[in-house]
C-alpha positions as CSV (number, residue, x, y, z in Angstrom):
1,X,17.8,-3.8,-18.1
2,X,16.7,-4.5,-21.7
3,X,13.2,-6.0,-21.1
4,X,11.4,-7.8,-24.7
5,X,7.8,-7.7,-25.0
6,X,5.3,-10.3,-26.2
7,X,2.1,-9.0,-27.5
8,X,-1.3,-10.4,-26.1
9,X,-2.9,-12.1,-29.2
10,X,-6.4,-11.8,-27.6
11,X,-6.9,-8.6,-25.3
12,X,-9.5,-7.8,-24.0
13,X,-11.9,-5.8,-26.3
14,X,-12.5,-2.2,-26.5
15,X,-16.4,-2.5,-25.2
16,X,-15.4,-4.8,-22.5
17,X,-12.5,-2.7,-21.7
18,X,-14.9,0.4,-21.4
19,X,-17.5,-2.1,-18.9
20,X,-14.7,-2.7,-16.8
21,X,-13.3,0.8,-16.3
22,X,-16.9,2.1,-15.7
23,X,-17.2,0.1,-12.6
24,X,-13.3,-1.4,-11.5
25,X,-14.0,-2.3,-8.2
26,X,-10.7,-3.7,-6.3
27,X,-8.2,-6.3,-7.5
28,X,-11.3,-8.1,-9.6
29,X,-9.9,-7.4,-13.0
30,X,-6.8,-7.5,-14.7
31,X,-4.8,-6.2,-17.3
32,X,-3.7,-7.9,-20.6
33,X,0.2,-8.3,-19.7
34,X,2.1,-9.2,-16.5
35,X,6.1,-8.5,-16.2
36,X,8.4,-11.3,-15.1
37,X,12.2,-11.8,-14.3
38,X,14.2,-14.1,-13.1
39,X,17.1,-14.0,-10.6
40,X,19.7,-17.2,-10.1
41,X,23.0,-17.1,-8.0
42,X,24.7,-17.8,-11.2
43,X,23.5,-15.1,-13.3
44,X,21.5,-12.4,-11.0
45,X,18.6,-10.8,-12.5
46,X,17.9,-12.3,-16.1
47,X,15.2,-12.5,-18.9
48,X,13.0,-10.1,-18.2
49,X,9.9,-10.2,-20.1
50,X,6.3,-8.7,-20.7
51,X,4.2,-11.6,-21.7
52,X,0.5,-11.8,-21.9
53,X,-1.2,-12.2,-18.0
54,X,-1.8,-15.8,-17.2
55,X,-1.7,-18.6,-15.0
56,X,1.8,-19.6,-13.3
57,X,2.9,-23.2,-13.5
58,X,4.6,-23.7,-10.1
59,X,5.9,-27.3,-8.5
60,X,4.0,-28.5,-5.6
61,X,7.8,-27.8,-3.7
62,X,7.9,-24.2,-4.6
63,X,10.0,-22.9,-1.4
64,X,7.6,-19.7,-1.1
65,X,4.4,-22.1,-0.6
66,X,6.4,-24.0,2.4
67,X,8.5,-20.8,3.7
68,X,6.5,-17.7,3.1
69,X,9.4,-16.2,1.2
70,X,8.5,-13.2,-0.6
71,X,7.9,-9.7,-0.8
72,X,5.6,-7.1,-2.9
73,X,4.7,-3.6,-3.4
74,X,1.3,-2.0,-3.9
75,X,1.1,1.4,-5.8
76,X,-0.6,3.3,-8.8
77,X,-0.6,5.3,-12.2
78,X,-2.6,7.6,-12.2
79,X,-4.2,9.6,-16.0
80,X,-3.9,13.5,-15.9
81,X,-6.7,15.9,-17.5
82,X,-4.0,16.4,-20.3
83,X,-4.4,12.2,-21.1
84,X,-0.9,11.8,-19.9
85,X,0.0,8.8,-17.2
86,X,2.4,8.6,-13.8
87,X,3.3,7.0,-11.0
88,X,3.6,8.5,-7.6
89,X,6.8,8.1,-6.4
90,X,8.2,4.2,-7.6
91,X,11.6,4.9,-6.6
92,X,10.4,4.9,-3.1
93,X,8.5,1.7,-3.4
94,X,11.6,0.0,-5.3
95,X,13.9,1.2,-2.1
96,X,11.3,-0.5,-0.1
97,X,11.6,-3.6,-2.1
98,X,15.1,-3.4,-1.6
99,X,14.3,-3.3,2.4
100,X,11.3,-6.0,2.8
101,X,13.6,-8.0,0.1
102,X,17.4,-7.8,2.7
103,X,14.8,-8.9,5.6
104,X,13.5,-12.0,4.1
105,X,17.0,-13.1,2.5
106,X,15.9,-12.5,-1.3
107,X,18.0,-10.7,-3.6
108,X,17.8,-7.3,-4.3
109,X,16.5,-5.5,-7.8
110,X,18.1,-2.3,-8.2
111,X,15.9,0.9,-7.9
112,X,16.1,1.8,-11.9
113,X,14.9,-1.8,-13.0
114,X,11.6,-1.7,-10.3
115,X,11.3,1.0,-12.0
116,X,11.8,-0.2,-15.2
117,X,9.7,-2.9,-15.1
118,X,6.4,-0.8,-13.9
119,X,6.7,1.3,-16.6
120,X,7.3,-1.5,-19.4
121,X,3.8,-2.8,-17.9
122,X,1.8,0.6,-17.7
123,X,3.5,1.6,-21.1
124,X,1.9,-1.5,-23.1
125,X,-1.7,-1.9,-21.0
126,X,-2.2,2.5,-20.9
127,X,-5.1,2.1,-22.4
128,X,-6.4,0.3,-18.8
129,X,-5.2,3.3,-17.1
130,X,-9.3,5.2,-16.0
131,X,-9.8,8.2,-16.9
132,X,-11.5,10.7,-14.5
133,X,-13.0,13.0,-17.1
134,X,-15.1,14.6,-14.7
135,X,-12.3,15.7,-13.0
136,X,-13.3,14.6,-9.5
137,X,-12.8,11.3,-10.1
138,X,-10.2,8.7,-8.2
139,X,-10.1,6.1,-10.4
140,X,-6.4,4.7,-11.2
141,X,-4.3,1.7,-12.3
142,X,-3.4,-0.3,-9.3
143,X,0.1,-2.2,-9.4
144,X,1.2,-5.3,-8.1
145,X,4.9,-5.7,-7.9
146,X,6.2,-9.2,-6.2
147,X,8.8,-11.1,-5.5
148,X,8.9,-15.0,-4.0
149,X,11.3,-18.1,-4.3
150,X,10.3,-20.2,-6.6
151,X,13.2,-22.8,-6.3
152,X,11.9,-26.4,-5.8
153,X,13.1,-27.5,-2.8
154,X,12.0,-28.2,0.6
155,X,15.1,-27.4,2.7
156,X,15.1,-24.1,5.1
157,X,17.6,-21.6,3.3
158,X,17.0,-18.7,1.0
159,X,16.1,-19.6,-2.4
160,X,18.1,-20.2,-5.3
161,X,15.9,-19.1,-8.1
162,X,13.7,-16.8,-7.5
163,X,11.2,-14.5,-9.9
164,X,10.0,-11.2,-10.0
165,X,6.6,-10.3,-11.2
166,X,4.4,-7.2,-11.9
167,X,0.7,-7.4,-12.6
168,X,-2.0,-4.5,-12.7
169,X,-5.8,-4.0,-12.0
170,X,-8.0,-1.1,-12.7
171,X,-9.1,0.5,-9.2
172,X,-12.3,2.5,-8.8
173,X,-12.7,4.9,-5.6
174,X,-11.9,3.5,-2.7
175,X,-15.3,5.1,-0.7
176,X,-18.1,4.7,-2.7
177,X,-20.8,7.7,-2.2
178,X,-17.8,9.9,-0.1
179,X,-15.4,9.6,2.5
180,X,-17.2,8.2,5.3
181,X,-15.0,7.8,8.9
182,X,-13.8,3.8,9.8
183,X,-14.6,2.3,13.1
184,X,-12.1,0.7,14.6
185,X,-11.1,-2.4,17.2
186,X,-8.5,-2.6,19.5
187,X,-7.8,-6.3,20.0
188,X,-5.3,-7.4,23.0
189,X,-5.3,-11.0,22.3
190,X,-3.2,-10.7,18.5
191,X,-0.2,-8.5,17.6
192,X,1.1,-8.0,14.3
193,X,4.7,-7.9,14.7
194,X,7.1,-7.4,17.5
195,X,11.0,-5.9,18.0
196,X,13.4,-7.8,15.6
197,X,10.7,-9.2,13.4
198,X,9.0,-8.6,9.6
199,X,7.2,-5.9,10.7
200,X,8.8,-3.4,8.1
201,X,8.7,-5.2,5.7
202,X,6.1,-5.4,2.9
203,X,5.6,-9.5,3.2
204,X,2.4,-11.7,2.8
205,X,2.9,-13.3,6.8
206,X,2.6,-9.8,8.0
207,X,-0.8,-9.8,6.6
208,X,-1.9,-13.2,7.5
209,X,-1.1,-12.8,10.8
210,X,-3.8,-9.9,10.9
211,X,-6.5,-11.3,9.1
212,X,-7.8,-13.3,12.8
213,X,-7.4,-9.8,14.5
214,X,-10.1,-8.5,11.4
215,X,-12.3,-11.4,12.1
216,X,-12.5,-10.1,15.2
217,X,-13.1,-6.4,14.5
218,X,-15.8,-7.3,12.3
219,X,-17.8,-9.1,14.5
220,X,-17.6,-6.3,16.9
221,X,-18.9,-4.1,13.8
222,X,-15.9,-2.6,13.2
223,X,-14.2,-1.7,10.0
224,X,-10.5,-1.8,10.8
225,X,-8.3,-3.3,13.9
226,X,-5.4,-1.7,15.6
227,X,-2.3,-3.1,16.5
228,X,-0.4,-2.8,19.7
229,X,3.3,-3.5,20.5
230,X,4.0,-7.1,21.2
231,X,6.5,-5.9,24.2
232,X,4.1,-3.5,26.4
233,X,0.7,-4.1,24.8
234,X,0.9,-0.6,25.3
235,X,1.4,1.6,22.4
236,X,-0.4,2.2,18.9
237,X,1.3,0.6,15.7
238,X,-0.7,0.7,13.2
239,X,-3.9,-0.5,11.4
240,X,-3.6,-3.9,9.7
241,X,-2.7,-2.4,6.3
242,X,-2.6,1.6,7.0
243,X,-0.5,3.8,9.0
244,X,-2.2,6.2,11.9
245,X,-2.2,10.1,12.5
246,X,-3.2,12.2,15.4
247,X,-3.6,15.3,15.4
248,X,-3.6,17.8,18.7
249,X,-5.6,21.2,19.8
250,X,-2.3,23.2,19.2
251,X,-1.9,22.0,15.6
252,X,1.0,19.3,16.5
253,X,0.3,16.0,14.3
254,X,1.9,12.9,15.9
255,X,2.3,9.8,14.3
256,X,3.5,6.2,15.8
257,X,7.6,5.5,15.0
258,X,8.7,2.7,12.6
259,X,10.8,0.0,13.4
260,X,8.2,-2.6,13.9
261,X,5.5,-0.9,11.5
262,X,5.8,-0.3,7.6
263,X,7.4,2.3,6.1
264,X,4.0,3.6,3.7
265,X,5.1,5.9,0.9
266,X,2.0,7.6,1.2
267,X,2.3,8.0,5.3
268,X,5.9,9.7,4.4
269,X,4.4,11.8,1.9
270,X,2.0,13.1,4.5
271,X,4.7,14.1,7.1
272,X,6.2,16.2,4.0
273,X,3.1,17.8,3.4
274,X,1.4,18.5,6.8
275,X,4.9,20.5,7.3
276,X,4.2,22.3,4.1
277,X,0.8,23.4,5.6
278,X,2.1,24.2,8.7
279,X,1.7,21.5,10.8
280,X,4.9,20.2,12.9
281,X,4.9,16.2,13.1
282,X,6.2,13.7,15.4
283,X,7.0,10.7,15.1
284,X,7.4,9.0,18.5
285,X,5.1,5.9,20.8
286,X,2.1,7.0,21.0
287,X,0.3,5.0,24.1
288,X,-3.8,3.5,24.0
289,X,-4.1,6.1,26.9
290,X,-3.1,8.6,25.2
291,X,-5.2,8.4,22.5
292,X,-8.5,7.6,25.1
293,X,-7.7,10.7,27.6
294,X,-6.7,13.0,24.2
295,X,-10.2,12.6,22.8
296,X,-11.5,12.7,26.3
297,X,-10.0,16.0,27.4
298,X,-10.3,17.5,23.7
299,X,-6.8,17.5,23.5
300,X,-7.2,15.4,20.4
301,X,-9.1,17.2,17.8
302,X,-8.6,14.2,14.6
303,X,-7.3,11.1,14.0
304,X,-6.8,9.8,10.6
305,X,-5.5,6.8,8.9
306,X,-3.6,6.2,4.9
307,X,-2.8,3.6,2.8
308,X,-2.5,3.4,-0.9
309,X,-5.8,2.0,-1.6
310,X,-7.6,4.9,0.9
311,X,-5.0,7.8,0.9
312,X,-6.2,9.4,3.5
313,X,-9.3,8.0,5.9
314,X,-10.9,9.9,8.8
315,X,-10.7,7.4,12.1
316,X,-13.9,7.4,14.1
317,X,-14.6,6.2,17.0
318,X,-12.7,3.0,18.9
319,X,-14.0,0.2,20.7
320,X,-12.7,-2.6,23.0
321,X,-13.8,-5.1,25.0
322,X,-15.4,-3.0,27.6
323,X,-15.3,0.3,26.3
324,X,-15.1,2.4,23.8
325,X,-13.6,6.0,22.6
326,X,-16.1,8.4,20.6
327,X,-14.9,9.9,17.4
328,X,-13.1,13.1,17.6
329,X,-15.3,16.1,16.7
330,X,-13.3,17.6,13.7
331,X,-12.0,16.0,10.0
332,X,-11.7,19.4,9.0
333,X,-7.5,19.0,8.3
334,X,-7.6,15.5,7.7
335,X,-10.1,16.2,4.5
336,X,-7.7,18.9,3.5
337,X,-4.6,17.0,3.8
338,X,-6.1,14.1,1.6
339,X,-7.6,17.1,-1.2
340,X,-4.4,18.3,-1.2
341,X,-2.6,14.4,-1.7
342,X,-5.1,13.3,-4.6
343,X,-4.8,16.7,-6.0
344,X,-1.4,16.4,-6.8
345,X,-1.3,12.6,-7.5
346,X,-4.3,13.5,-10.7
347,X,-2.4,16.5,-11.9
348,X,-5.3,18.5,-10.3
349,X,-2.4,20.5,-8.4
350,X,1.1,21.9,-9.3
351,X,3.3,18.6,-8.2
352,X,5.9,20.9,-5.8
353,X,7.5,18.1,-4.1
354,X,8.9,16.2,-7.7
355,X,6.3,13.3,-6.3
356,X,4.7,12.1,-9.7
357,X,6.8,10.1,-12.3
358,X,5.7,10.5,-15.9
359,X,5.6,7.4,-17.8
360,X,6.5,7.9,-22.0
């Protein structure tokens, strides 16, 4: 896909630049360029562009502010001690595109031009990629690739125009001051998705639809909220944005099966290496009673949670209405398994499993 550029006339400068990188926070600044591309029945996927980041001018009958029809991706580059940039693994996020984008009836952008596109971006904003020149550091470039209809009509079918976008934010550490262990709250009045539904997919609604559920958790004083299924109420799915890990006395990791849960690169890339370090993992239901009698009996030694924007989080303890679960005594493998991840994602660590994409 040949993809032209347009030069920012007024990026931001150098000292500002260096404020912002300092102290990135989350999604609060953003970079000089954005990526966009069209896509039409006629023509398929057309005019793709860098331009400088701004403001979209959408019609007040946009289908994806009536319909919810869209997808996106989250994922980072990341700057090695050798001043070189990657990404971790795009081709996985552009296959999941290609799944969240057959489930919500939007057309699908081929693996190489995701691709592509992220790198056009990183390539011309590098300089906004952090540098971690303590070498301890976790500070990277967070990307936003998206994709909604942005036909103007109001009738109920897929969209007949529709772009594809890719913006990026500086992101400091997710933990400030260390990794600290995230209470969680089982709620049994919401689920997040049931058998059949979006719940693989990488869409907005599946968020949304969780955002009541973290209301909730917080006024209990909880960090996070888990999910069960919407059939039983009886087994674990997954956190409202990260994936869940438990790990047994005998060295067994089990994790809850997809199908109704998201597909996180990073959750996959832990499977690969917990086997690396020994550590055989299952992915099967995992039940609300198993988890309470397995910290109970000891039989559960750690439970951990990932995401992008964490990697890798120690779980601590789990309340309900009525009751609650104590944190599991140990984090001892779940530190190591996340060392081990950011190692290799900052070219701390040799890159064994072909996981980081250099961009250049």
């Amino acid at each position: 896909m040949d993809i032209s550029t347009t030069a920012n006339p007024h990026p931001v400068d150098d000292a500002r630049l260096a404020e912002i990188l300092a102290s990135p926070g989350f999604g609060i600044h953003f970079t000089d360029h954005m990526v966009t591309i069209e896509w039409t029945p006629e023509r398929g996927w057309h005019d793709a562009r860098v331009t400088p980041y701004g403001p979209l001018t959408l019609d007040p009958a946009t289908a994806v502010l009536h319909y919810a029809q869209e997808t996106f991706e989250g994922m980072k580059a990341y700057r090695h001690p050798d001043g070189s940039v990657h990404l971790f693994r795009p081709e996985e996020n552009g296959k999941r595109m290609i799944r969240s984008s057959q489930r919500l009836a939007l057309p699908k952008l081929p693996v190489e031009d995701f691709v592509a596109a992220v790198e056009a971006l990183v390539k011309v904003d590098e300089r906004w990629v952090p540098d971690n020149a303590d070498g301890g550091g976790e500070k990277s470039l967070y990307l936003r690739p998206f994709m909604f209809a942005s036909e103007a009509f109001l009738g109920v079918r897929p969209a007949q125009h529709v772009t594809f976008m890719v913006i990026a934010s500086p992101a400091g550490a997710y933990f400030k001051g260390g990794v600290k262990p995230v209470t969680l709250w089982l709620t049994e009045d919401y689920t997040r998705a049931g058998r059949g539904g979006m719940g693989a997919a990488k869409t907005g609604g599946n968020y949304a639809s969780s955002l009541v559920a973290q209301q909730e958790a917080t006024t209990h004083g909880c960090d996070q909220v888990v999910f069960l299924d919407a059939q039983d109420g009886t087994y674990v799915e997954e956190l409202g944005g990260m994936n869940m890990y438990y790990v047994f006395d005998d060295g067994r990791i089990v994790t809850p099966a997809t199908g109704t849960i998201l597909e996180g690169i990073t959750r996959a890339s832990i499977i690969e290496l917990a086997g690396k370090l020994g550590h055989q993992v299952e992915e099967r239901r995992f039940s609300i009673d198993e988890w309470r009698e397995g910290v109970s009996s000891g039989a559960i030694t750690e439970i951990f949670a990932c995401g992008t924007a964490a990697v890798v989080t120690p779980v601590g303890s789990l309340k309900w209405a009525g009751g609650e679960v104590p944190a599991p005594a140990s984090t001892e493998l779940t530190m190591r398994i996340r060392q081990a991840l950011v190692d290799v994602q900052f070219g701390r660590a040799d890159d064994t499993f072909g996981w980081m994409h250099p961009v250049g």
